[in-house]
C-alpha positions as CSV (number, residue, x, y, z in Angstrom):
1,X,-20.4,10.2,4.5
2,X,-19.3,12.2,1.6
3,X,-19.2,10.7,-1.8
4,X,-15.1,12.4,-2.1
5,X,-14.2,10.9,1.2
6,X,-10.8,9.0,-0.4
7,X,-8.1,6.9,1.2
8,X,-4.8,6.5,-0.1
9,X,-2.1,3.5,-0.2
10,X,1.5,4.3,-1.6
11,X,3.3,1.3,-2.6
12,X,6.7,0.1,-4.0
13,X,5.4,-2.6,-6.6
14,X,2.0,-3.5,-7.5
15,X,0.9,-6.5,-5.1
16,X,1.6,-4.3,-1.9
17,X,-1.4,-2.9,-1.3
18,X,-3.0,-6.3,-1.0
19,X,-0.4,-8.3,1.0
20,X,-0.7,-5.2,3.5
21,X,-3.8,-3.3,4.0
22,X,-5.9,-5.7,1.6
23,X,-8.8,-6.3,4.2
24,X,-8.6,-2.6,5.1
25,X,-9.2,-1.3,1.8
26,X,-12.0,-4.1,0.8
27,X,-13.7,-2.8,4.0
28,X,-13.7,0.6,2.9
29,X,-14.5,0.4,-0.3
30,X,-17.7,-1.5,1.0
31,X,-18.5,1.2,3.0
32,X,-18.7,3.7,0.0
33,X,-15.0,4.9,0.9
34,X,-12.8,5.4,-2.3
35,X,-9.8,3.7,-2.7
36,X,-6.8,5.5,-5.0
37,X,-3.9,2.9,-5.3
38,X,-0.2,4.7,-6.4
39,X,2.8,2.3,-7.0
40,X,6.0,3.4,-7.4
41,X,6.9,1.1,-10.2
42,X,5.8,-1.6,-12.2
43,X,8.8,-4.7,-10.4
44,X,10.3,-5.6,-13.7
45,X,13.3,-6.8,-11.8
46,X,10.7,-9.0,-9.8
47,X,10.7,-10.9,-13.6
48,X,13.5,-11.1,-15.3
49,X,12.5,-13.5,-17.9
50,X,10.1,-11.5,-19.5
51,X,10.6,-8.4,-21.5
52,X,9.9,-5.3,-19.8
53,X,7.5,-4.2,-22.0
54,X,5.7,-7.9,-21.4
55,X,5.5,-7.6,-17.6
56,X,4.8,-4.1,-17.2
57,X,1.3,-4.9,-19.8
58,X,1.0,-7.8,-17.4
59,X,1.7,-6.2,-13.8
60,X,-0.6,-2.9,-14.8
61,X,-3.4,-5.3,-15.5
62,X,-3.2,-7.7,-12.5
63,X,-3.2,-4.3,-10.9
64,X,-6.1,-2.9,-12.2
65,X,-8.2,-6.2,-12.1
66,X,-7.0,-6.5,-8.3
67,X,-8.3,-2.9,-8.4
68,X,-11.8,-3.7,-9.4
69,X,-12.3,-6.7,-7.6
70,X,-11.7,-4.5,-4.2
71,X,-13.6,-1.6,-5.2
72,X,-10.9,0.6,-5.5
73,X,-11.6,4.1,-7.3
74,X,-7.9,3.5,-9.9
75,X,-4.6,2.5,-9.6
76,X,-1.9,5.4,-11.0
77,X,1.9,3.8,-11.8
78,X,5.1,6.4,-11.6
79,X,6.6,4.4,-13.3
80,X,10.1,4.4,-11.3
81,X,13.1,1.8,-11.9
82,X,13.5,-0.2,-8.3
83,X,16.4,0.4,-6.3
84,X,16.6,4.4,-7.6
85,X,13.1,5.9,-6.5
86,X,14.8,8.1,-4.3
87,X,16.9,9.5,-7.2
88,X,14.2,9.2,-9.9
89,X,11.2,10.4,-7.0
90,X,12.7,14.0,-7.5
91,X,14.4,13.8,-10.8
92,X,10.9,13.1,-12.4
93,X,9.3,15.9,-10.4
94,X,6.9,12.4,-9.0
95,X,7.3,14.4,-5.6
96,X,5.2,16.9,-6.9
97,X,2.8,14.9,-8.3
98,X,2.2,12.8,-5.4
99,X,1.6,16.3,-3.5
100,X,-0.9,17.5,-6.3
101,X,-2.8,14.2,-6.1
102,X,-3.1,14.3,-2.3
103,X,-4.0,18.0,-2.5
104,X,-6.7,17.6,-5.3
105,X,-8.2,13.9,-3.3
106,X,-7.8,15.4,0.4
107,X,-7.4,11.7,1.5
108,X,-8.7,11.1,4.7
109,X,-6.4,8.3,5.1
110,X,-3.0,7.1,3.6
111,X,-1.1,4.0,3.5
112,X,1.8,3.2,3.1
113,X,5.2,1.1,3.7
114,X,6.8,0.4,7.3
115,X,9.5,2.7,8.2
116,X,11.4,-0.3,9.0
117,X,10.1,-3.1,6.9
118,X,13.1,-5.4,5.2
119,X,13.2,-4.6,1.6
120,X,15.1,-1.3,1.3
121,X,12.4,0.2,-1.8
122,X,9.5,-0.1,1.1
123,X,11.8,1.7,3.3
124,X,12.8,4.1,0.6
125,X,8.8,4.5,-0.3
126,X,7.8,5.6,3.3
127,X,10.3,7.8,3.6
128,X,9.6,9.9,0.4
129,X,6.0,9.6,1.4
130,X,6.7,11.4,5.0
131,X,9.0,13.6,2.9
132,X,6.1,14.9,0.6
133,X,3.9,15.1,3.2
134,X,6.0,16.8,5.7
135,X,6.2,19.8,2.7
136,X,2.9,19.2,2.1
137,X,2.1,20.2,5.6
138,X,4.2,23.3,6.1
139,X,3.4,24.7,2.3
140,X,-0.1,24.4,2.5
141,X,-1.5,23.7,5.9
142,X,-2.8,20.6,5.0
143,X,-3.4,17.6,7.2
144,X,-4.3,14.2,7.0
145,X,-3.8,10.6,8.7
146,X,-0.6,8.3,7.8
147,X,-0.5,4.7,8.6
148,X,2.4,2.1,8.1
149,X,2.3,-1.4,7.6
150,X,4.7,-4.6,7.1
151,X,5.0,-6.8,3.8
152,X,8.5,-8.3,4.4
153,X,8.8,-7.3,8.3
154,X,7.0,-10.1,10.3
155,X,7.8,-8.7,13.7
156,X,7.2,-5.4,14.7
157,X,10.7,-3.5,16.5
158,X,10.0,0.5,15.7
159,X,7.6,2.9,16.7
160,X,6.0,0.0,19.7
161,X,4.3,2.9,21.4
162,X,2.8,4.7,18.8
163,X,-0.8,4.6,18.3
164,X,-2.8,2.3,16.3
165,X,-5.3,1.8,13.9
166,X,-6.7,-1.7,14.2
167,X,-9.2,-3.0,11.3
168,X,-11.9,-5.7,11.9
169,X,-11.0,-7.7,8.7
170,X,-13.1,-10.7,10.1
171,X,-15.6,-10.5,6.6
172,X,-13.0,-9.2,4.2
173,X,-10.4,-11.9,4.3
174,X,-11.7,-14.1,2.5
175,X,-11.5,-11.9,0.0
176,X,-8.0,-10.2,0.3
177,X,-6.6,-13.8,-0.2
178,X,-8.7,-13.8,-3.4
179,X,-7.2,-10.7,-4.6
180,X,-3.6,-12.5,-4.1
181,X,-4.6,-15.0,-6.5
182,X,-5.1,-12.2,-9.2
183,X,-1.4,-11.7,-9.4
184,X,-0.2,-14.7,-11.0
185,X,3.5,-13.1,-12.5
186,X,4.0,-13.3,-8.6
187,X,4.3,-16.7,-7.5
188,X,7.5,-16.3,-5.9
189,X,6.3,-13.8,-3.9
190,X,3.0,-15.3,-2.8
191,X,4.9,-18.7,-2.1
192,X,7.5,-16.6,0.0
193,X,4.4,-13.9,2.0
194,X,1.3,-16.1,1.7
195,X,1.7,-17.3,5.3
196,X,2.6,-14.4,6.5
197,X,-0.9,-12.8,5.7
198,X,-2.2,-15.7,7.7
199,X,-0.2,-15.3,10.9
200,X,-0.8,-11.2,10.6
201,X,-3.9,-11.1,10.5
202,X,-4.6,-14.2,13.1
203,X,-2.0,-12.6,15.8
204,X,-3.4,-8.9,15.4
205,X,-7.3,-10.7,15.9
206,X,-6.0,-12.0,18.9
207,X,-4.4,-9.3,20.2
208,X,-7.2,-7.3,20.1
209,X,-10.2,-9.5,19.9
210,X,-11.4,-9.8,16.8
211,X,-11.1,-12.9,14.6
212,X,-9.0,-12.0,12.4
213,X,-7.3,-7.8,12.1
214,X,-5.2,-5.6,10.3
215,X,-2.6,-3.5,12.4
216,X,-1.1,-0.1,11.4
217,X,0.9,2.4,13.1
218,X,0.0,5.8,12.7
219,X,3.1,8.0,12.0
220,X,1.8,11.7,10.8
């Protein structure tokens, strides 16, 4: 395997990679893979009693402690207001910075939100990602691999017949719910997904024989 063989996971705020593609990535890593973590923004809204200065200190570093504790290869904030990344994605020029760092990384992989997951910023995420990537494509010639998954959608409705990627997450789930527990500003949300994760990865195990899975759908 080459030692620049890189996957990518585009995310809203800065727990998504590890609610969705967690085991994935802490699979990959293991297997010399290097993981490069974006996030769109840094979820002050997500805490409101603390200052934003305070929580974007403490969100960056849950991040990059989450980030080290997978393996990952970095974690890189845009540093976007939630609820105007689609505004702020061009207006900051992060559309061509997300296309620079995919062109200089030549990810062999990339994550990233459901096309039809329930909160509207994932939505808004997957669709700038398909965006960039769609130019991408026709500007440069270049091709890659992109894969969706749920956070907040917990029954799967769009794209039923597209093809799959299924991940054997049997040995690494352990330690994706250990990963959870390194973000601490986000109780609500672990209270509110935790069982979720469970479910998830149980159901896609069963569904295709493994103890427990990860399940993405392959759009690009």
């Amino acid at each position: 395997m080459s030692k620049n063989e890189y996957i990518f996971v585009v995310v809203a705020h800065s727990d998504d990679q590890i609610f969705g593609p967690g085991g994935t990535l802490i699979k990959y890593a293991s297997e010399g893979k290097k993981i490069k973590t974006i996030i769109f923004s840094y979820g002050v809204l997500a805490n409101p009693h603390y200052k934003k200065d305070v929580i974007r200190k403490i969100r960056y570093d849950e991040s990059t402690e989450a980030d080290k504790f997978i393996g990952g290869d970095g974690t890189i904030f845009f540093d976007m207001n939630e609820g105007k990344f689609e505004k702020e994605f061009y207006k900051k020029k992060y559309d061509q910075e997300l296309k620079n760092l995919i062109l200089k990384y030549k990810p062999q992989k990339i994550f990233t939100h459901a096309t039809d997951d329930n909160l509207p910023d994932h939505k808004i995420v997957s669709k700038l990602v398909l965006e960039t990537y769609d130019k991408l494509s026709k500007e440069q010639k270049f091709k890659t691999n992109i894969y969706t998954f749920g956070v907040w959608r917990f029954f799967k409705l769009k794209q039923r017949n597209s093809p799959r990627l299924v991940v054997d997450i049997s040995e690494t789930f352990d330690k994706k719910i250990e990963a959870l527990k390194i973000f601490k500003s986000q109780l609500n949300s672990m209270i509110s997904l935790k069982w979720s994760v469970y479910i998830k990865a149980f159901s896609a195990g069963f569904k295709h024989n493994m103890s427990l899975a990860e399940e993405f759908y392959k759009l690009r």
